[in-house]
PDB file of the backbone (N, CA, C, O) and the ligand in Angstrom, with CONECT records:
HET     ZN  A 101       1
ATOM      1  N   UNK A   1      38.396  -9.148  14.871  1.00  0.00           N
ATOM      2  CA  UNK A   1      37.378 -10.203  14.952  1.00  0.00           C
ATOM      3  C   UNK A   1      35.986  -9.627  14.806  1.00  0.00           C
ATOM      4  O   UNK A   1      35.670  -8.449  14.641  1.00  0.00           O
ATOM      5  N   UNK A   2      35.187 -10.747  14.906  1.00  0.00           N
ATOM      6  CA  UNK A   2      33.614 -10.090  14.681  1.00  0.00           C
ATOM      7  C   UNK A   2      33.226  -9.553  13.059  1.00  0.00           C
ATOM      8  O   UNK A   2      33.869  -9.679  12.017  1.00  0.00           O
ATOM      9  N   UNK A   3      32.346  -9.125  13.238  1.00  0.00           N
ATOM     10  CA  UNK A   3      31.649  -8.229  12.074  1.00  0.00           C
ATOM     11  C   UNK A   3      32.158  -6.848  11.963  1.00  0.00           C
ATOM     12  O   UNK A   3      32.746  -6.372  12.933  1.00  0.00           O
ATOM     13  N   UNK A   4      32.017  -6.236  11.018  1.00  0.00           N
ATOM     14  CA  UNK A   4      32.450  -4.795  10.713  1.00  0.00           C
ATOM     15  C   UNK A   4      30.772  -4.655  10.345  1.00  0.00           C
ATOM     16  O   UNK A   4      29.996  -5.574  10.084  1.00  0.00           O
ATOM     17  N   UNK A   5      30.490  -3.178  10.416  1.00  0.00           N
ATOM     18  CA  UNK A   5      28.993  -2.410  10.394  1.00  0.00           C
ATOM     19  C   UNK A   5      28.698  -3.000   9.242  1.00  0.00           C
ATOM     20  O   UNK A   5      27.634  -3.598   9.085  1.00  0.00           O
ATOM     21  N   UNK A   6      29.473  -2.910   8.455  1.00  0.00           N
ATOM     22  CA  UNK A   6      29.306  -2.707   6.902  1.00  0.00           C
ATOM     23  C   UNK A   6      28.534  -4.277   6.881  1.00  0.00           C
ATOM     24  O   UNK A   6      27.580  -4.207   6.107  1.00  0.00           O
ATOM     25  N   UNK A   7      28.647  -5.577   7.453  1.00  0.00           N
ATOM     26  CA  UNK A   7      28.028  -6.437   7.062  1.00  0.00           C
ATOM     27  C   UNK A   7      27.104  -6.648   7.483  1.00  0.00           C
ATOM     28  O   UNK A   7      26.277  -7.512   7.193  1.00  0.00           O
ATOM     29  N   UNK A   8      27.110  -5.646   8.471  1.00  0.00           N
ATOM     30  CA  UNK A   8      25.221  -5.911   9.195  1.00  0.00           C
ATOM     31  C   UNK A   8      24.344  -4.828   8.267  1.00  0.00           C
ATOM     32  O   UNK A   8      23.142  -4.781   8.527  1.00  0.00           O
ATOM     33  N   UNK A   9      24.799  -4.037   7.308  1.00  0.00           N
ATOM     34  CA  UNK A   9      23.743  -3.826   6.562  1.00  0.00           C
ATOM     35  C   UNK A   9      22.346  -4.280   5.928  1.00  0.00           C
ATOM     36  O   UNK A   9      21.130  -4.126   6.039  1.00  0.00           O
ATOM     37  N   UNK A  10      23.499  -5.055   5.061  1.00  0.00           N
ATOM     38  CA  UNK A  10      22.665  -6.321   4.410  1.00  0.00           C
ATOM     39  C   UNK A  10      21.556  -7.263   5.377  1.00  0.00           C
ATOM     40  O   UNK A  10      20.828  -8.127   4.886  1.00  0.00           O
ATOM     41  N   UNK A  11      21.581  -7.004   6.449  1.00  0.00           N
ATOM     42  CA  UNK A  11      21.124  -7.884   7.479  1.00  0.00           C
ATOM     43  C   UNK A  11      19.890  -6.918   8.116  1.00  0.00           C
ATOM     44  O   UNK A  11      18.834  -7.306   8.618  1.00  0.00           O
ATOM     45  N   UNK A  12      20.336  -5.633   7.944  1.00  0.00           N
ATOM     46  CA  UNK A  12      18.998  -4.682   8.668  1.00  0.00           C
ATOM     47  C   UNK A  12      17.960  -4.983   8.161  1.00  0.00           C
ATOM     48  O   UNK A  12      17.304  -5.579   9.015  1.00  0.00           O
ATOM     49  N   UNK A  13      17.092  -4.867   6.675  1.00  0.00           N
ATOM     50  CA  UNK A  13      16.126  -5.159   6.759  1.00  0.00           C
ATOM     51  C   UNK A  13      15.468  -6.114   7.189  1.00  0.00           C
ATOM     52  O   UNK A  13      14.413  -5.914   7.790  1.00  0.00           O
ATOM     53  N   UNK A  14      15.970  -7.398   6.964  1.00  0.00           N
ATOM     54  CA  UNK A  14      15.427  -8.713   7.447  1.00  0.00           C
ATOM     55  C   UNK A  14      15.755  -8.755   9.239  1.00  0.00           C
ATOM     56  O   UNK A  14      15.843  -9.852   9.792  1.00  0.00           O
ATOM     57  N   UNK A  15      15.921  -7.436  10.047  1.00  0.00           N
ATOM     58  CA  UNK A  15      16.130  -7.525  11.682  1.00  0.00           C
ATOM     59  C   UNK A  15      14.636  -6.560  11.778  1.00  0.00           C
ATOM     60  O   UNK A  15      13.656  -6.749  12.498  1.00  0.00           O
ATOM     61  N   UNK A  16      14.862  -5.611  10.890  1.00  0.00           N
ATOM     62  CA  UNK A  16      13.200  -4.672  10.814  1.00  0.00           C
ATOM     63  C   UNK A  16      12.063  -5.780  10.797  1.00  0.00           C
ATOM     64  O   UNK A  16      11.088  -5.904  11.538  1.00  0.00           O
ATOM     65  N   UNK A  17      12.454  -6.478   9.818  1.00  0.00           N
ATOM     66  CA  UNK A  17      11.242  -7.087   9.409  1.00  0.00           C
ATOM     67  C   UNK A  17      10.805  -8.480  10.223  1.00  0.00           C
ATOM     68  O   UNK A  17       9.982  -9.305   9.829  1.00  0.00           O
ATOM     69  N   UNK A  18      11.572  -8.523  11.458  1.00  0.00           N
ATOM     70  CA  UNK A  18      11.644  -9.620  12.426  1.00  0.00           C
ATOM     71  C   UNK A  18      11.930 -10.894  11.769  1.00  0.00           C
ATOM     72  O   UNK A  18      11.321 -11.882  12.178  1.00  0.00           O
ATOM     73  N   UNK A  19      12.811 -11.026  10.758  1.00  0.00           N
ATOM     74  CA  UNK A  19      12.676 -12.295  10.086  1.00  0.00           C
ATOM     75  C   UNK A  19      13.852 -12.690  10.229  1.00  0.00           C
ATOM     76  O   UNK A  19      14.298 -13.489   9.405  1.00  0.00           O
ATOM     77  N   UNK A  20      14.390 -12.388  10.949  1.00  0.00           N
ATOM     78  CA  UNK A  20      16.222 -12.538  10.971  1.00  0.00           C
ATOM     79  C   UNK A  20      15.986 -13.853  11.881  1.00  0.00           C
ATOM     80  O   UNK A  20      15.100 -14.323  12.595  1.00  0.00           O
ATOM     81  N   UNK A  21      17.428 -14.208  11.399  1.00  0.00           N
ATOM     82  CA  UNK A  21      17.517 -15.767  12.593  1.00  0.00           C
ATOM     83  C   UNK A  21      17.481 -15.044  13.827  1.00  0.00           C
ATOM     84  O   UNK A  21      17.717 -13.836  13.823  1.00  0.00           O
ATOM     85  N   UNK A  22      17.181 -15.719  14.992  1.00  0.00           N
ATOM     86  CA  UNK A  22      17.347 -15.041  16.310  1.00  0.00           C
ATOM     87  C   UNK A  22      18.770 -14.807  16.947  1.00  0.00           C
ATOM     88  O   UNK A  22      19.175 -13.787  17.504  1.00  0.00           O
ATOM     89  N   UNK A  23      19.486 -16.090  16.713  1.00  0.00           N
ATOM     90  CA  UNK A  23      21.190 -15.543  16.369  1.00  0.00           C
ATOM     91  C   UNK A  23      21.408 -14.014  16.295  1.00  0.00           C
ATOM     92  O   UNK A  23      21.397 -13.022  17.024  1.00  0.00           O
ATOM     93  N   UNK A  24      21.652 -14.442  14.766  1.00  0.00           N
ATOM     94  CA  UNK A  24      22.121 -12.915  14.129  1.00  0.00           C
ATOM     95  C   UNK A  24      21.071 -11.819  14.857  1.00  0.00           C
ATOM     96  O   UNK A  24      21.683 -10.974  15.509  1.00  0.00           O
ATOM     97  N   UNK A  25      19.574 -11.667  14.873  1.00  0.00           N
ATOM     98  CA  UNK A  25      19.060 -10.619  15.897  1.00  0.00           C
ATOM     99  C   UNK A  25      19.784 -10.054  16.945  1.00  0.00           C
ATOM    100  O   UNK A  25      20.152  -8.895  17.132  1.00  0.00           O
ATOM    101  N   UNK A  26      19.955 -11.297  17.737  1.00  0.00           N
ATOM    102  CA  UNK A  26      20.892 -10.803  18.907  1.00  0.00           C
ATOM    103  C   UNK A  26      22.555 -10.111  19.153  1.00  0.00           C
ATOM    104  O   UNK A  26      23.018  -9.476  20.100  1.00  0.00           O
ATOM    105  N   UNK A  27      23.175 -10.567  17.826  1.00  0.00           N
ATOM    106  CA  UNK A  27      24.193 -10.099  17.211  1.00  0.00           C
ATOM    107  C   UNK A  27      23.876  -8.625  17.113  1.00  0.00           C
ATOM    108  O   UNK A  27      24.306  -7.773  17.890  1.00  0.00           O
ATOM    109  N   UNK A  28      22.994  -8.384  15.966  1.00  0.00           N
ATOM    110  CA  UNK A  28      22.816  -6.853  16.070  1.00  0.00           C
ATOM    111  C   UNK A  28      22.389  -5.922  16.622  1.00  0.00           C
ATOM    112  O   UNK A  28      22.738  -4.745  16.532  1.00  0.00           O
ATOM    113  N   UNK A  29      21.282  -6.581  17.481  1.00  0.00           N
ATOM    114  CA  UNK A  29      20.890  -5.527  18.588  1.00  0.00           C
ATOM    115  C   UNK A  29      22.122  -5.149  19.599  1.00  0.00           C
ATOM    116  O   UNK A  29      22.339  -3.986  19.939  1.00  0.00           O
ATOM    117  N   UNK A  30      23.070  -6.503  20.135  1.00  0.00           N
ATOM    118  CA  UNK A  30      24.493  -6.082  20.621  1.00  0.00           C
ATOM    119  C   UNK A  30      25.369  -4.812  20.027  1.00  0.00           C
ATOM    120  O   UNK A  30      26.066  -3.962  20.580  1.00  0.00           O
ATOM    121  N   UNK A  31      25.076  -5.025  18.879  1.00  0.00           N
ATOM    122  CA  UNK A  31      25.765  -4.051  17.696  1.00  0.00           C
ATOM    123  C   UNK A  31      25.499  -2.660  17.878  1.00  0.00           C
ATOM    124  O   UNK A  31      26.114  -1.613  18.074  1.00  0.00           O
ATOM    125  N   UNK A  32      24.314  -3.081  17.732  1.00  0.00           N
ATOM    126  CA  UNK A  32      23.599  -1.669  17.780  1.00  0.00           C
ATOM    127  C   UNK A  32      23.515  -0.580  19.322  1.00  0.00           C
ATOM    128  O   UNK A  32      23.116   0.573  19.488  1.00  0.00           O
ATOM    129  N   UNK A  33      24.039  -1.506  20.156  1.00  0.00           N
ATOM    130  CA  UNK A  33      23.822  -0.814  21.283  1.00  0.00           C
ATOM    131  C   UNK A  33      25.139  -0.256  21.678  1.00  0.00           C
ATOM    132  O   UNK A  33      25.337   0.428  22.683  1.00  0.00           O
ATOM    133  N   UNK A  34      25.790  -0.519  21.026  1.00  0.00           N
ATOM    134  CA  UNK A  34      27.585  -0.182  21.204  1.00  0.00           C
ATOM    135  C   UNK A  34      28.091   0.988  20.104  1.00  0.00           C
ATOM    136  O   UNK A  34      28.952   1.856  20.243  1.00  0.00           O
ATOM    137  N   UNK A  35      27.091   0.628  18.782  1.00  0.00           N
ATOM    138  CA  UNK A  35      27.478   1.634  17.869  1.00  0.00           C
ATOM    139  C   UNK A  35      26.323   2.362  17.067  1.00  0.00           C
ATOM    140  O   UNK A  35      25.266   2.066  16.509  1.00  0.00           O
ATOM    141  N   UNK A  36      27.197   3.607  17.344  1.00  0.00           N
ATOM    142  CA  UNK A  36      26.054   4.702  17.204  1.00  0.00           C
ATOM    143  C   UNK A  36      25.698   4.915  15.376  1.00  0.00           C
ATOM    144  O   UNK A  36      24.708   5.390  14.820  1.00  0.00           O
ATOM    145  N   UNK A  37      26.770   4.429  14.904  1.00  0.00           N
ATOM    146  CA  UNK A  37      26.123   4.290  13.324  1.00  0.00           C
ATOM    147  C   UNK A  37      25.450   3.693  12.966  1.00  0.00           C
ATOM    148  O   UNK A  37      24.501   4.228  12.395  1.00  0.00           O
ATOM    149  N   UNK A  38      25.483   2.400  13.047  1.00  0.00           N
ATOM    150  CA  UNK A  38      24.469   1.896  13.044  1.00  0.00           C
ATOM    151  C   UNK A  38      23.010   2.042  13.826  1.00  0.00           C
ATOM    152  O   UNK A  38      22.025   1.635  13.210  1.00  0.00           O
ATOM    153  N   UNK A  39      22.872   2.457  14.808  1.00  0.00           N
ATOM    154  CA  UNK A  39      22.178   2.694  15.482  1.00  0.00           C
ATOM    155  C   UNK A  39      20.790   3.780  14.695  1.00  0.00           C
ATOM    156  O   UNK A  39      19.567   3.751  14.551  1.00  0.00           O
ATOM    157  N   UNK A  40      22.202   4.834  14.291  1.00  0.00           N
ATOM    158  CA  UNK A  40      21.321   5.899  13.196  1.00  0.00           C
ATOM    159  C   UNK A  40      20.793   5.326  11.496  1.00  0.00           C
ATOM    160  O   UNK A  40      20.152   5.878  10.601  1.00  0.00           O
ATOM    161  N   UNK A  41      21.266   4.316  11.596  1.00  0.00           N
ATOM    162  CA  UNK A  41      21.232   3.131  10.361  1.00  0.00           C
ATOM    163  C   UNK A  41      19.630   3.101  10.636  1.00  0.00           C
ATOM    164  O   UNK A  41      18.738   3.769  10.113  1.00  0.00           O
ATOM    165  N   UNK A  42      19.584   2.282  11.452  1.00  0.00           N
ATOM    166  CA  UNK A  42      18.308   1.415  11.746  1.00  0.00           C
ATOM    167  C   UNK A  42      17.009   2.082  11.932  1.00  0.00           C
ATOM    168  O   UNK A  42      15.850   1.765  11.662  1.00  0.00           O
ATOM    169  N   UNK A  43      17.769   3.481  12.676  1.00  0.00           N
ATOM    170  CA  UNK A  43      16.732   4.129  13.191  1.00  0.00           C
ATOM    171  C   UNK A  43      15.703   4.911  12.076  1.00  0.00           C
ATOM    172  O   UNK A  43      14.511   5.165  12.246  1.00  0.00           O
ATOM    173  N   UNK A  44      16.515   5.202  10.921  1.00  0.00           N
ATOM    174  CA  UNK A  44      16.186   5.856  10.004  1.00  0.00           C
ATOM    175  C   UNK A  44      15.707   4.795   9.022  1.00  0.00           C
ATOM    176  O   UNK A  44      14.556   5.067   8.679  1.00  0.00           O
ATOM    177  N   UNK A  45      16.123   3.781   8.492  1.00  0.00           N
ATOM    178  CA  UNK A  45      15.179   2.306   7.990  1.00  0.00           C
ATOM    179  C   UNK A  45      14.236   1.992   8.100  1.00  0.00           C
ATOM    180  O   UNK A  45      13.437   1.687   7.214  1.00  0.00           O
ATOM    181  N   UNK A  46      14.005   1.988   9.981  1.00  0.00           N
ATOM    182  CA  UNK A  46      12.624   1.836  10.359  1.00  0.00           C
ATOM    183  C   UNK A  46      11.437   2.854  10.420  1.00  0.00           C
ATOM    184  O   UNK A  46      10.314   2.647  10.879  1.00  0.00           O
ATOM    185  N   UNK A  47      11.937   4.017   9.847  1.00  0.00           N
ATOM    186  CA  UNK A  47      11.406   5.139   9.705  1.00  0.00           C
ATOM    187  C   UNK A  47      10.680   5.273   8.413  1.00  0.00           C
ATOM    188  O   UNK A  47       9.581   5.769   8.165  1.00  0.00           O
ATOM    189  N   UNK A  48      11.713   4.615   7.533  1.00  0.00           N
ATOM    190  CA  UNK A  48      11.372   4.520   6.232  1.00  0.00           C
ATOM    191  C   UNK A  48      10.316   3.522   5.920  1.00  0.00           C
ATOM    192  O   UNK A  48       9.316   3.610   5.207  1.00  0.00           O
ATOM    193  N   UNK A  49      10.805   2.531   6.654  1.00  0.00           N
ATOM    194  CA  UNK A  49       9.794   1.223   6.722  1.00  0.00           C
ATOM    195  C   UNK A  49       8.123   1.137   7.177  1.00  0.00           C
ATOM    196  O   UNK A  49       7.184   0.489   6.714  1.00  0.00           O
ATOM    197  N   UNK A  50       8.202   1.822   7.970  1.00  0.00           N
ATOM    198  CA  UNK A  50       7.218   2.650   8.570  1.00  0.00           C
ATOM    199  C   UNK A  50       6.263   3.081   7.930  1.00  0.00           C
ATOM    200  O   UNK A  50       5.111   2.658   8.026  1.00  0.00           O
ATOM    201  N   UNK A  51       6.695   4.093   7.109  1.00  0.00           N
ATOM    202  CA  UNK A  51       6.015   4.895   6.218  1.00  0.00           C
ATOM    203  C   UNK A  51       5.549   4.497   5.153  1.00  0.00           C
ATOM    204  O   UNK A  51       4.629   5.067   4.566  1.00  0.00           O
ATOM    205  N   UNK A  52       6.234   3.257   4.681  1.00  0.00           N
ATOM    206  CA  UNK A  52       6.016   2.420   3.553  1.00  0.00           C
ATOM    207  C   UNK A  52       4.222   1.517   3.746  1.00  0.00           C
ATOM    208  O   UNK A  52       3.208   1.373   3.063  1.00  0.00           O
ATOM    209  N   UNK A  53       4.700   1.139   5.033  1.00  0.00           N
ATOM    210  CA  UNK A  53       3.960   0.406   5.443  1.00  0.00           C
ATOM    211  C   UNK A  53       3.113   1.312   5.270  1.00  0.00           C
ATOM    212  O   UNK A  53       2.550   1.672   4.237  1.00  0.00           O
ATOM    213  N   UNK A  54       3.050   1.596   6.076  1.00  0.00           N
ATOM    214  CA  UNK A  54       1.248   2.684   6.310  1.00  0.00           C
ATOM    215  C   UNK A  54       0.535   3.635   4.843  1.00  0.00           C
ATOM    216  O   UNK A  54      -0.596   4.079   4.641  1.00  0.00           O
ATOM    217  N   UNK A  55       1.842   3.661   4.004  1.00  0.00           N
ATOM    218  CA  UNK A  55       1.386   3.710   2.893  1.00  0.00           C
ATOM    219  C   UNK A  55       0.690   2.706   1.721  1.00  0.00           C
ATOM    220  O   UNK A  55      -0.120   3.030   0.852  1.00  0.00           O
ATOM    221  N   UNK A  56       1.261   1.418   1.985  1.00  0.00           N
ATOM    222  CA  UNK A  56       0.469   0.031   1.543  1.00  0.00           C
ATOM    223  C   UNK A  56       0.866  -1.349   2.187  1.00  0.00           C
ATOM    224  O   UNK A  56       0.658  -1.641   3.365  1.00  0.00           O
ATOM    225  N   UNK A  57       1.448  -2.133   1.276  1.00  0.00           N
ATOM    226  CA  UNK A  57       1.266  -3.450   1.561  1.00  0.00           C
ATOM    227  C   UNK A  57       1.993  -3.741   3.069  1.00  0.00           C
ATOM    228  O   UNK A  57       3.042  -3.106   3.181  1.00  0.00           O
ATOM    229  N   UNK A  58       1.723  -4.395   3.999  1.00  0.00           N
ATOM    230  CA  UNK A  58       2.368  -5.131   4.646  1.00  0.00           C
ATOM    231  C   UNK A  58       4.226  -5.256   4.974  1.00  0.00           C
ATOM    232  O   UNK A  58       4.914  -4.971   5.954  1.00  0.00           O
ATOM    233  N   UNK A  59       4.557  -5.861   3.523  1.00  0.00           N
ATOM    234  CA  UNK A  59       5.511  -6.253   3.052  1.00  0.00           C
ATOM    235  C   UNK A  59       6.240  -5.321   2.408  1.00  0.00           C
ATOM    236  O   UNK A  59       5.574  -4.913   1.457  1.00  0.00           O
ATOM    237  N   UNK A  60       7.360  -4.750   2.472  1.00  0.00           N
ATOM    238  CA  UNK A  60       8.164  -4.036   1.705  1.00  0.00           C
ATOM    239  C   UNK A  60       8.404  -4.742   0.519  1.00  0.00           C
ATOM    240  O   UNK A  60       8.724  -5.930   0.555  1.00  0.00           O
ATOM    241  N   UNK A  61       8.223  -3.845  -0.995  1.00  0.00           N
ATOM    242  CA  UNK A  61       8.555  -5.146  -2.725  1.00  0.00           C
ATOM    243  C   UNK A  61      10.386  -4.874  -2.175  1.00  0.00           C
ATOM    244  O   UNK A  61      10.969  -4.008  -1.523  1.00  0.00           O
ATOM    245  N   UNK A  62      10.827  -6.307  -2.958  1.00  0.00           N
ATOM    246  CA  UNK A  62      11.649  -6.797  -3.234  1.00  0.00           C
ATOM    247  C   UNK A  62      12.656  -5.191  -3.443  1.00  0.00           C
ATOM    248  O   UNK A  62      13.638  -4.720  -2.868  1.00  0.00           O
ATOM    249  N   UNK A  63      11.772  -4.755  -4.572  1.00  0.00           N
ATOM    250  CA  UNK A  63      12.606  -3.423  -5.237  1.00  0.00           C
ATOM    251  C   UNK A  63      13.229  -2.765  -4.963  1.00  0.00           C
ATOM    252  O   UNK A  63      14.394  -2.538  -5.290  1.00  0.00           O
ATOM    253  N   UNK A  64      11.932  -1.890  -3.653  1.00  0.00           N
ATOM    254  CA  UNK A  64      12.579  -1.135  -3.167  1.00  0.00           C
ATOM    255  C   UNK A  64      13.125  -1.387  -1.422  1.00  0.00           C
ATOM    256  O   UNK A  64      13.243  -0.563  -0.514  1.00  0.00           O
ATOM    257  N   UNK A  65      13.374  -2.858  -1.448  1.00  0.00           N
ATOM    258  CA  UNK A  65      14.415  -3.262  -0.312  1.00  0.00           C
ATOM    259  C   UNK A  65      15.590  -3.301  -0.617  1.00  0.00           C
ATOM    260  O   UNK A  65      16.512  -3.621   0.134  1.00  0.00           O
ATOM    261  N   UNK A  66      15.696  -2.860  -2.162  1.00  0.00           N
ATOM    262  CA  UNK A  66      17.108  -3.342  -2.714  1.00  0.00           C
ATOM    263  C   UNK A  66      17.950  -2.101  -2.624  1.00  0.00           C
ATOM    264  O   UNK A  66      19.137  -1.931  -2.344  1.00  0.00           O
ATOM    265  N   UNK A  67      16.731  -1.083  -3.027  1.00  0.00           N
ATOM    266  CA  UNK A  67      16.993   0.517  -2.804  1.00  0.00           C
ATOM    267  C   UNK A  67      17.602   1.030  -1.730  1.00  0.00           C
ATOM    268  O   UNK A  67      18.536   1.831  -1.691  1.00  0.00           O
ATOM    269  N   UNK A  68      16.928   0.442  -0.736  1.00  0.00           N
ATOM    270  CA  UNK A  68      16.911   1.067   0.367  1.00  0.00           C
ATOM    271  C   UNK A  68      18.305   0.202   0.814  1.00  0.00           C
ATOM    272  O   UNK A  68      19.009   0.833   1.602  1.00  0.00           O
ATOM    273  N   UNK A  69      18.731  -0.913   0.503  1.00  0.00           N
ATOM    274  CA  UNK A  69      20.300  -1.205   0.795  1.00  0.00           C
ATOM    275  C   UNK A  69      21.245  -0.803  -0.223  1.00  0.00           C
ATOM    276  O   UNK A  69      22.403  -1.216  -0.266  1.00  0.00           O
ATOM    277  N   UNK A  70      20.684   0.082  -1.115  1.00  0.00           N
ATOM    278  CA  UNK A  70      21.653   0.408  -2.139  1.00  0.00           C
ATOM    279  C   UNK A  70      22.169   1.951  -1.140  1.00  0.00           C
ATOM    280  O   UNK A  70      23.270   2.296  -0.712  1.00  0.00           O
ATOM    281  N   UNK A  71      21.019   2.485  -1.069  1.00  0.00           N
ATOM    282  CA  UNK A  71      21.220   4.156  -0.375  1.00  0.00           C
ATOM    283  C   UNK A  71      22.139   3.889   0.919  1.00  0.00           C
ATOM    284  O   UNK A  71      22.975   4.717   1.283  1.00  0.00           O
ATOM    285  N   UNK A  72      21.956   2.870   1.478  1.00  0.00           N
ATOM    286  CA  UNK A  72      23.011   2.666   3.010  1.00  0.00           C
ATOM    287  C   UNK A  72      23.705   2.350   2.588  1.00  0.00           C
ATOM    288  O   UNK A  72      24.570   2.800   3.339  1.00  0.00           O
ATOM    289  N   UNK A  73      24.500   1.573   1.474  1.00  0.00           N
ATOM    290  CA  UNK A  73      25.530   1.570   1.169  1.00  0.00           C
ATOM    291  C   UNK A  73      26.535   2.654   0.831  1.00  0.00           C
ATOM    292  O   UNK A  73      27.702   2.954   1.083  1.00  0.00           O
ATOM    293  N   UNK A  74      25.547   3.072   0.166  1.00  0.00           N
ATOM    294  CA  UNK A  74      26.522   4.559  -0.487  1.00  0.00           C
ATOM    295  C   UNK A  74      26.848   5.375   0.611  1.00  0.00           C
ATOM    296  O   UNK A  74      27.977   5.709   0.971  1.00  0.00           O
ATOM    297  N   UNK A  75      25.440   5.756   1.263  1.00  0.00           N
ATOM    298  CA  UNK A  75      25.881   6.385   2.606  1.00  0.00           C
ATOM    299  C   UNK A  75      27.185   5.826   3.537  1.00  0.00           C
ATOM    300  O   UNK A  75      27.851   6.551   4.277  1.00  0.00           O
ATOM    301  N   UNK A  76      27.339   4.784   3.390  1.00  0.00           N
ATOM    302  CA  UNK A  76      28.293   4.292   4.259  1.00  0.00           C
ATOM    303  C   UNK A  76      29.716   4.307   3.561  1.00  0.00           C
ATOM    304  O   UNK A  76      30.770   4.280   4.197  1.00  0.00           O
ATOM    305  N   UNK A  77      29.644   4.345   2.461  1.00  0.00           N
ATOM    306  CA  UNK A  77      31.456   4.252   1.374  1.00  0.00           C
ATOM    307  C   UNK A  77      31.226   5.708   1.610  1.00  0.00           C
ATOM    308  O   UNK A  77      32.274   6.171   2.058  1.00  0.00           O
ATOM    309  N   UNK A  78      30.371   6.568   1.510  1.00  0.00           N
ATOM    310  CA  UNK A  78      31.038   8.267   1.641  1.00  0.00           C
ATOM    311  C   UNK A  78      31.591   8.359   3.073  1.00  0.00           C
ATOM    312  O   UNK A  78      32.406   9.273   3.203  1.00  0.00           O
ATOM    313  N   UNK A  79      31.390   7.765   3.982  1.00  0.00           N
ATOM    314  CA  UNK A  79      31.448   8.117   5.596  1.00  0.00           C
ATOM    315  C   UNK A  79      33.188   7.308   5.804  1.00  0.00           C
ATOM    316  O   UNK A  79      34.163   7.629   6.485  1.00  0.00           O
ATOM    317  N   UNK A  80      32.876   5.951   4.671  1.00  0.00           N
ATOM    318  CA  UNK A  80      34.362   5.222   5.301  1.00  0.00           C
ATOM    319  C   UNK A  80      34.834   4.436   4.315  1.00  0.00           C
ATOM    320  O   UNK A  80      35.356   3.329   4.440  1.00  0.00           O
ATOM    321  N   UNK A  81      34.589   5.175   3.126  1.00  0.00           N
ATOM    322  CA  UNK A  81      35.407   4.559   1.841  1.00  0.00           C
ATOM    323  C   UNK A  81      34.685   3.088   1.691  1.00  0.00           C
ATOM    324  O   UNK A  81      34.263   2.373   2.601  1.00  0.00           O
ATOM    325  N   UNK A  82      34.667   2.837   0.203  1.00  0.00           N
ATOM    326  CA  UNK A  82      34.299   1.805  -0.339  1.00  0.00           C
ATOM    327  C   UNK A  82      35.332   0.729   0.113  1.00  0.00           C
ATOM    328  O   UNK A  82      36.519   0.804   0.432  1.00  0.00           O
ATOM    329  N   UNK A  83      34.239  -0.538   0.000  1.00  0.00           N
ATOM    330  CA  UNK A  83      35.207  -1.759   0.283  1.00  0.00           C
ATOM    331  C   UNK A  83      36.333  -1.886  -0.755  1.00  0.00           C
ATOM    332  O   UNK A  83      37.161  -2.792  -0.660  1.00  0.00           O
TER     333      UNK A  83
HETATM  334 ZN    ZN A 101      28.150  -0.420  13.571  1.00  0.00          ZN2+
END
């Protein structure tokens, strides 16, 4: 039952970016406090995010939000095989 990590990916940036339903927020912060992959997921996102920021706009582009769920993906099929 529940979610598997793998679908709260797709869901991290928009939990960084506080834009997530409050639902699902609370879903993953649960998530996150139980599992340590994700945990190192997020931690390193918001790291990235971070840096972005303070490097320019506000807003992360479209682009490279796509990037940045492309790279956790991969990271995640090497750790536990592709879907
Ligand atoms: Zn997880």
């Amino acid at each position: 039952m529940g979610k598997k990590c793998r679908d709260y990916i797709s869901e991290l940036n928009d939990f960084i970016d506080g834009e997530l339903d409050p639902q699902l927020c609370l879903e993953i912060e649960k998530h996150i406090g139980e599992c340590e992959n994700c945990r190192i997921m997020v931690d390193s996102l918001q790291k990235t995010v971070k840096l972005c920021r303070e490097g320019k706009s506000e807003k992360l582009p479209a682009e490279l939000e796509k990037k940045l769920n492309n790279i956790l993906l991969k990271r995640w099929n090497e750790k536990f095989g592709a879907a």
